[in-house]
C-alpha positions as CSV (number, residue, x, y, z in Angstrom):
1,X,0.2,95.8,92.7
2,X,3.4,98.0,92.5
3,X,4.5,100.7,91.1
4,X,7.9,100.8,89.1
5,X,7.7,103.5,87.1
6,X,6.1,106.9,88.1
7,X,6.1,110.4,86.0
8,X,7.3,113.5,87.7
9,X,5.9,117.0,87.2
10,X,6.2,120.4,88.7
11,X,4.2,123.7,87.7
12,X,6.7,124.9,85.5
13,X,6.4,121.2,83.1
14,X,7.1,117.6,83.2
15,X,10.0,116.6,84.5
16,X,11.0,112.9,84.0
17,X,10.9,109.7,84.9
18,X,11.2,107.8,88.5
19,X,12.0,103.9,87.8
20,X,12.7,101.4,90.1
21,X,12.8,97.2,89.0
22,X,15.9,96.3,90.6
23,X,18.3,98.5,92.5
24,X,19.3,101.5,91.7
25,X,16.6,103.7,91.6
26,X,17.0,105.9,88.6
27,X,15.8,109.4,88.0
28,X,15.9,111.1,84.3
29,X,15.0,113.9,83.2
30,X,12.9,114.2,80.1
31,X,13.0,117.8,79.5
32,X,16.0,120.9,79.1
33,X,14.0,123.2,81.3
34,X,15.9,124.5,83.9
35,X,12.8,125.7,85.8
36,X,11.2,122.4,85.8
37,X,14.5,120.8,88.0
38,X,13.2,118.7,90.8
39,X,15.2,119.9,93.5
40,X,18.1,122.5,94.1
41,X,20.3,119.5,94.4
42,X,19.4,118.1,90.7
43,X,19.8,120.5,88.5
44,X,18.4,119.2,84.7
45,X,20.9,117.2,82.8
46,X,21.0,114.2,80.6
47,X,22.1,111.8,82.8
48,X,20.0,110.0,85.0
49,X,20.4,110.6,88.8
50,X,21.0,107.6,90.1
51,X,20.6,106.1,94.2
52,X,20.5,103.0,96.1
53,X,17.3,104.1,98.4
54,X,14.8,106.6,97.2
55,X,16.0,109.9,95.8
56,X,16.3,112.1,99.1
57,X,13.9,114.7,97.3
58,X,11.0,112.2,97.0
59,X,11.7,110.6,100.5
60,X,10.8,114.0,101.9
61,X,6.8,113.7,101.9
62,X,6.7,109.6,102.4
63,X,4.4,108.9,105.4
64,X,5.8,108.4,108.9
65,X,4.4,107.2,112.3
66,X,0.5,107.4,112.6
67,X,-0.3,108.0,108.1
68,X,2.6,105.3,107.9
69,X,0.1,103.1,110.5
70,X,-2.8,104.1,109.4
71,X,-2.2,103.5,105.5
72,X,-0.8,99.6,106.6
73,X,-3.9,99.0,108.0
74,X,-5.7,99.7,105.2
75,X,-3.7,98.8,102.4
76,X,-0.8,96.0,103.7
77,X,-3.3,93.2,101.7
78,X,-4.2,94.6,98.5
79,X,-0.5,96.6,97.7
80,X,2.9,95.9,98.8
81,X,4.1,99.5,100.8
82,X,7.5,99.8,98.9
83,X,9.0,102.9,98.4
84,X,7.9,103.7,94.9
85,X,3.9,102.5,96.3
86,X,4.4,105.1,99.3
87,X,5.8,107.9,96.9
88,X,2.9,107.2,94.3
89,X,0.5,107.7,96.9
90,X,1.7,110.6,98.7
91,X,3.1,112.6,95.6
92,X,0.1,112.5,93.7
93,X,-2.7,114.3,96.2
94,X,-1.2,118.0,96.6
95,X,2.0,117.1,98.3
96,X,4.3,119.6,100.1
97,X,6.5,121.2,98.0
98,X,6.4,121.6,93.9
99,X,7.0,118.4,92.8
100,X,4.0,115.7,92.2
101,X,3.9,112.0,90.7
102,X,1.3,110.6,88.5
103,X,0.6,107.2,88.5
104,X,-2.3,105.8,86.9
105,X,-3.2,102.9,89.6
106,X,-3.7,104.9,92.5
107,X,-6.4,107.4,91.2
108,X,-9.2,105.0,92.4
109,X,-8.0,105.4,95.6
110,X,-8.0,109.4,95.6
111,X,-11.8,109.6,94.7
112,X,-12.6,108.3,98.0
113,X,-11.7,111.3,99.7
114,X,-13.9,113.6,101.0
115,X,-14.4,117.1,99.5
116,X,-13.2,119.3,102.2
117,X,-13.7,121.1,105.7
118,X,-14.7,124.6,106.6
119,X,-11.9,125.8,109.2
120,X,-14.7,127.5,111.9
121,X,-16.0,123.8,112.1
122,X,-13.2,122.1,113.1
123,X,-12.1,124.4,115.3
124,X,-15.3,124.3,116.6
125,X,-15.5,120.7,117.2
126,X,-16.6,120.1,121.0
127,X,-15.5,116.6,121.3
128,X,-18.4,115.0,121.3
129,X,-17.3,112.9,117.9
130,X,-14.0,111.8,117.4
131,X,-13.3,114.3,114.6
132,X,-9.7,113.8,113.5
133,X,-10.6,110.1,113.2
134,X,-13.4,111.1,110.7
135,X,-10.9,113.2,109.2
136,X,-8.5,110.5,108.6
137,X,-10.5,108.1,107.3
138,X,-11.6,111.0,104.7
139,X,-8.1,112.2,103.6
140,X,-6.1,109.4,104.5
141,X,-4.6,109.5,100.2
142,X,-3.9,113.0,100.7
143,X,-0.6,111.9,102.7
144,X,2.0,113.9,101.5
145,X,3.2,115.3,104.2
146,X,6.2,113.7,106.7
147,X,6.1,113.2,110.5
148,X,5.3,111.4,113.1
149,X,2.9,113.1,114.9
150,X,-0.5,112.4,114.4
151,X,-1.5,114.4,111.2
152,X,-3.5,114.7,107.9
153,X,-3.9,117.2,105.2
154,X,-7.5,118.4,104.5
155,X,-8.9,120.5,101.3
156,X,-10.2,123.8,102.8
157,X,-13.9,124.8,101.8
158,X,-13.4,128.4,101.6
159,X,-15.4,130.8,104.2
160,X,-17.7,133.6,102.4
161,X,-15.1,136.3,101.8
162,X,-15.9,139.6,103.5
163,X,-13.9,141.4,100.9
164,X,-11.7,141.1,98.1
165,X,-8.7,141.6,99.9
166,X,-9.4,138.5,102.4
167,X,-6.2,136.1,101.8
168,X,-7.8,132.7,101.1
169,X,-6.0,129.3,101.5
170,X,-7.0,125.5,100.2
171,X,-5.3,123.2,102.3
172,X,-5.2,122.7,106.1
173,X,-2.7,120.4,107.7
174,X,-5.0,119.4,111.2
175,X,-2.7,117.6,114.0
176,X,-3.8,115.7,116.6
177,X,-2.0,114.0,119.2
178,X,-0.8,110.5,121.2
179,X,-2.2,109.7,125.2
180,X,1.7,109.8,125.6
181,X,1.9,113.1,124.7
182,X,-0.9,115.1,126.4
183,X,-1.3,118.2,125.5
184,X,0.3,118.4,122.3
185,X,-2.0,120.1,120.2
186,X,-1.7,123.2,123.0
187,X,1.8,122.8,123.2
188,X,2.0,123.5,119.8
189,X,0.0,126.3,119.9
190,X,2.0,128.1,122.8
191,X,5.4,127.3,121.3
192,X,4.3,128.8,117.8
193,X,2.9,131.7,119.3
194,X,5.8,132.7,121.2
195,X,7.8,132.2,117.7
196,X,5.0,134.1,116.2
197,X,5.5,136.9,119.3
198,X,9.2,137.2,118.7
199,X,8.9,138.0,115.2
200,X,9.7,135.0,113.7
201,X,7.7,134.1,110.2
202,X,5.3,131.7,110.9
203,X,2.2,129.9,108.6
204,X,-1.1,131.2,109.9
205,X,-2.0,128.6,113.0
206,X,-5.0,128.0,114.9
207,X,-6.2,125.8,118.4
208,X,-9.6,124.1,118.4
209,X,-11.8,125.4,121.3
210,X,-11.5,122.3,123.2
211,X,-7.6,122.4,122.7
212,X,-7.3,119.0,121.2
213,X,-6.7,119.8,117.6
214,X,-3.8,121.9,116.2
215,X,-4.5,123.6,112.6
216,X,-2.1,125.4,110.1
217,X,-2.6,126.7,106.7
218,X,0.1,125.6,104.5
219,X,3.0,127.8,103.4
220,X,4.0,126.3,100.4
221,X,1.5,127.6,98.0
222,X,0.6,130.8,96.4
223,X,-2.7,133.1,97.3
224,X,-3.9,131.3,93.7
225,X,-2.8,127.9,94.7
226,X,0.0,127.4,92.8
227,X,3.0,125.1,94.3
228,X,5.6,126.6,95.6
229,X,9.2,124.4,96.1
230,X,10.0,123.7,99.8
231,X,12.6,121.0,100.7
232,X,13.4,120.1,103.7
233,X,17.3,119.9,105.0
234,X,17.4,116.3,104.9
235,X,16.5,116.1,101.7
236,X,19.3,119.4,100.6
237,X,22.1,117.4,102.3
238,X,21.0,114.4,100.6
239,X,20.1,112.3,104.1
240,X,17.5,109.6,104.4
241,X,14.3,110.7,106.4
242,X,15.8,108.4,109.2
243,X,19.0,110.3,109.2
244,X,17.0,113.4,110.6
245,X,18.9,113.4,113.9
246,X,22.3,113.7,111.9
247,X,24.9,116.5,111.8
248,X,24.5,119.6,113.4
249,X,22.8,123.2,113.1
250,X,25.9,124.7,111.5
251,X,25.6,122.1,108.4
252,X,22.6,123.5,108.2
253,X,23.5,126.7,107.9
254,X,26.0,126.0,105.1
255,X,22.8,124.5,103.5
256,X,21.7,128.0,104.0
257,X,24.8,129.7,102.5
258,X,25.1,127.4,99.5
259,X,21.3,127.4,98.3
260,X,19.5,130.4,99.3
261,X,19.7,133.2,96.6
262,X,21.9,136.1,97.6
263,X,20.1,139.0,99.3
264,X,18.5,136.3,101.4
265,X,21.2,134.5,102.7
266,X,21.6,136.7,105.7
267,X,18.6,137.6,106.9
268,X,17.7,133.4,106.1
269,X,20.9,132.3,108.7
270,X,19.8,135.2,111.3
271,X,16.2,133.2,111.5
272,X,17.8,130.2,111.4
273,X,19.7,131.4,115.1
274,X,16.5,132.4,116.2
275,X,14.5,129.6,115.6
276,X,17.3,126.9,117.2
277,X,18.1,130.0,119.8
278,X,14.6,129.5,120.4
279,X,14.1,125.8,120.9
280,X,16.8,126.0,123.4
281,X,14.6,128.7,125.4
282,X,11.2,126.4,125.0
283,X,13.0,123.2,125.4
284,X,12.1,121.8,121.9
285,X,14.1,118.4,121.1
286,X,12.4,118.2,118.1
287,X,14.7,120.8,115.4
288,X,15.5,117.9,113.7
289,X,17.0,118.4,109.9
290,X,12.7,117.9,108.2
291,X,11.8,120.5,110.5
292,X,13.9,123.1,108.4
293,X,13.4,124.0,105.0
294,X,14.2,126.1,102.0
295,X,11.2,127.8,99.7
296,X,11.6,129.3,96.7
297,X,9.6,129.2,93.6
298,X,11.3,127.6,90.9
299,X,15.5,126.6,91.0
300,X,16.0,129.3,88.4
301,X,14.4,132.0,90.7
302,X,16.1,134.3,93.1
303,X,13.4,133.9,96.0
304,X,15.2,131.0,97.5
305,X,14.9,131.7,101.2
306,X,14.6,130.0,104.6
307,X,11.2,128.4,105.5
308,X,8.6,129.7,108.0
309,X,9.0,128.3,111.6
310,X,6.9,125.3,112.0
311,X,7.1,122.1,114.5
312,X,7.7,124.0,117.3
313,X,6.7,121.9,120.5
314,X,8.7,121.8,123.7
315,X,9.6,118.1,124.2
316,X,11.2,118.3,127.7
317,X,7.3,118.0,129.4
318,X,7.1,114.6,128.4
319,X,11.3,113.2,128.0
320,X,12.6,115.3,131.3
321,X,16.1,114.5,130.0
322,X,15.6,115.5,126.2
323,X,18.7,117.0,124.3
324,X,18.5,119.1,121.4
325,X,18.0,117.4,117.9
326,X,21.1,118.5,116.2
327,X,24.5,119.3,117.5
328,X,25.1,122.9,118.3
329,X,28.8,123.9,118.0
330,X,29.6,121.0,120.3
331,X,27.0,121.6,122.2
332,X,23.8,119.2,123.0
333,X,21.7,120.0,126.4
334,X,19.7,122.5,126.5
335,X,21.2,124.1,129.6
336,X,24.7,123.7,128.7
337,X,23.9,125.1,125.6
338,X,25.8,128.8,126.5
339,X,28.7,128.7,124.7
340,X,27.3,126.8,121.4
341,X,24.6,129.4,121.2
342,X,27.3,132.2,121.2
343,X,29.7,130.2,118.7
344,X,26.4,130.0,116.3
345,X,25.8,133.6,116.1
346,X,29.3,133.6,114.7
347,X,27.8,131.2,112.2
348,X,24.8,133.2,111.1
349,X,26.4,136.7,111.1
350,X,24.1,137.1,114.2
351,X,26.1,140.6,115.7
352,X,23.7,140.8,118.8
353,X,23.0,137.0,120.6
354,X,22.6,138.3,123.8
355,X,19.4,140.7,123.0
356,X,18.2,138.4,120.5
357,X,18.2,135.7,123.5
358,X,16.8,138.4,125.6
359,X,13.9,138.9,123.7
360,X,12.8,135.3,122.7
361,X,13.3,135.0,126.9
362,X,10.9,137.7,127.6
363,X,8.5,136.6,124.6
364,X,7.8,133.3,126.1
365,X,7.1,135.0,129.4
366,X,4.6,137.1,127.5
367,X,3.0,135.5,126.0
368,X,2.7,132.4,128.6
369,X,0.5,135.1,130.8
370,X,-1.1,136.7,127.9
371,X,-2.5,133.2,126.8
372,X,-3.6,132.1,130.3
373,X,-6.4,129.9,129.2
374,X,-4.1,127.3,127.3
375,X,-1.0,127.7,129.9
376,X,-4.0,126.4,132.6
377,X,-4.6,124.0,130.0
378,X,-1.5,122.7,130.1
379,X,0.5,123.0,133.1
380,X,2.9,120.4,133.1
381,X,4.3,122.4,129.6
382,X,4.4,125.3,131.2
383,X,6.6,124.6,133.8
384,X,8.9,122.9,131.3
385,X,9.0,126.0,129.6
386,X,9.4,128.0,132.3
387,X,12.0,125.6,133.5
388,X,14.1,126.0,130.6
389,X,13.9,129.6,129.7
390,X,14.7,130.6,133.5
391,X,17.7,128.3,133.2
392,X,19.0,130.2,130.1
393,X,18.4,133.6,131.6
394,X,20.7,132.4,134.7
395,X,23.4,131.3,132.5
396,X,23.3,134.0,129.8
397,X,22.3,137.3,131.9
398,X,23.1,137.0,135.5
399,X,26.4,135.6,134.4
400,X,26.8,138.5,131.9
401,X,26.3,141.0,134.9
402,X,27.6,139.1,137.9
């Protein structure tokens, strides 16, 4: 089984047609809408986009790590994993992002999913059954969504609303984590609360009571459920998911500059400072180009603006001598990071790095103390943490007043 051709929609229409029998792959749209454009990057026109790999905007939700795994292991003997197979699977089942694939072969395999989780019982689960393995094996087809990290995306059953007001979501994206990485689902937790602390947007996050599973509520929907576009910056400076790691935070920022609609360029590249200013202070190797993004709700719209913070772990607890993702003005360790910081302010029309630093420094120390019960948790992130904020402080503020 394969899949060669697959039809392309967003909320705003049908888009086109995604074919692939022998290299190129080819891309046409079958419409004039402007609104119905399936990326920033491919604006609607009659001729057919055409690439050698996958179209960078459909690479963005392909399955990585443990879903890539996971889905071999079930499926290497009936269907060949191509591509196309990979993108007709994880663009068909409420994918990140605005655009979806229908393809005809792979509904069987959607109706074996389950029919969704209430949030109070997972993060209730004691441990006693290996949840995010039942979880898997429920929502496995609902992979669209990148990363390598242990992951799936489950279909919320809603809680009884106390009121009309109450914001309800429909999709959860529940993380677990690898015996290499101990910890991680806490990690997380700390590292987005300190964003969270600092003032940084951030999607609405929760840790399970026994610490082992991270949960967030997607961002890239409306309070009605409606798709909402979101592409990565891998996929805006037309990279391969494996090219992740390449270029630097300042091409990122001209991402920023050329795609984000104009009242929201600013305040978008002063974020973007604070969320690589703030990987530097928790040690976070991991601000790689996917874990960036651009929302917005259609190409013809002027909402385009930077994405919430998400992904934020610190990475230095478990590779001691971990660098930053992306080059930074020159710059790649964390604690020689001074001068690219300062040179990166420039970038994002950031007038005051020193107090912005200042307070990410003093947020981490926060709310370290303030969430004592997961820092005890997790000691051996703490003190990486600690470790790396304390060196910035040295550099940046008793330097400043020596």
């Amino acid at each position: 089984m394969s899949a060669q051709q697959l039809r392309v929609t967003t909320p705003q229409g049908d888009a086109g047609e995604l074919s692939h029998e022998q290299n190129p792959y080819l891309f046409g749209y079958q419409t004039t809408n402007a609104a119905a454009a399936v990326s920033l990057s491919m604006p609607v026109r009659k001729a057919q986009y055409t690439y050698a790999a996958l179209h960078p905007v459909f690479q963005m939700n392909l399955p990585e790590g443990f879903l890539l795994e996971e889905l071999q292991n079930r499926l290497a003997k009936i269907v060949n994993l191509e591509p196309m197979m990979l993108l007709a699977l994880s663009g068909g089942q409420s994918p990140i992002g605005r655009v979806a694939v229908q393809s005809d072969f792979v509904n069987p395999l959607a109706r074996q999913q389950g029919q969704g989780e209430r949030l109070s019982e997972i993060l209730d689960w004691d441990g006693t059954e290996n949840l995010f393995t039942e979880l898997v094996d429920k929502y496995i087809y609902r992979t669209g969504i990148s990363g390598v990290q242990p992951k799936v995306l489950v279909p919320q059953v809603m809680e009884p609303a106390p009121s009309k007001a109450t914001v309800l979501t429909q999709d959860l994206i529940v993380k677990s984590g690898r015996e290499e990485y101990p910890g991680l689902a806490a990690n997380e937790f700390l590292c987005m609360s300190i964003a969270k602390e600092s003032g940084l947007v951030v999607p609405e996050f929760h840790l399970s009571k026994n610490k082992e599973l991270f949960v967030m509520q997607r961002f890239d929907r409306t309070l009605e459920g409606t798709p909402i576009g979101f592409e990565d910056m891998a996929a805006l400076a037309g990279f391969s998911s494996r090219e992740k790691y390449k270029t630097s935070y300042t091409h990122v920022a001209k991402l920023v500059e050329a795609f984000a609609s104009g009242p929201h360029v600013t305040p978008s590249l002063q974020a973007l400072f604070d969320m690589v200013a703030l990987s530097c202070v928790v040690g976070n190797g991991d601000a790689h180009l996917k874990n960036f993004g651009l929302l917005y709700t259609d190409p013809t719209t002027s909402d385009c603006r930077l994405a919430p913070a998400f992904d934020v772990v610190n990475t230095t607890a478990y590779i001691p001598e971990d660098v930053l993702a992306l080059d930074l003005c020159g710059q790649k360790s964390f604690f020689s990071a001074r001068q690219g910081l300062l040179d990166f302010a420039k970038v994002c029309q950031v007038a005051d790095p020193y107090d912005r630093l200042q307070r990410l420094i003093l947020t981490a120390e926060f709310v370290i103390e303030r969430e004592a019960e997961v820092a005890q948790s997790i000691p051996h992130v703490v003190a990486a943490i600690t470790h790396c904020s304390n060196r910035l402080k040295e550099v940046f503020f008793d330097e400043r007043h020596a």
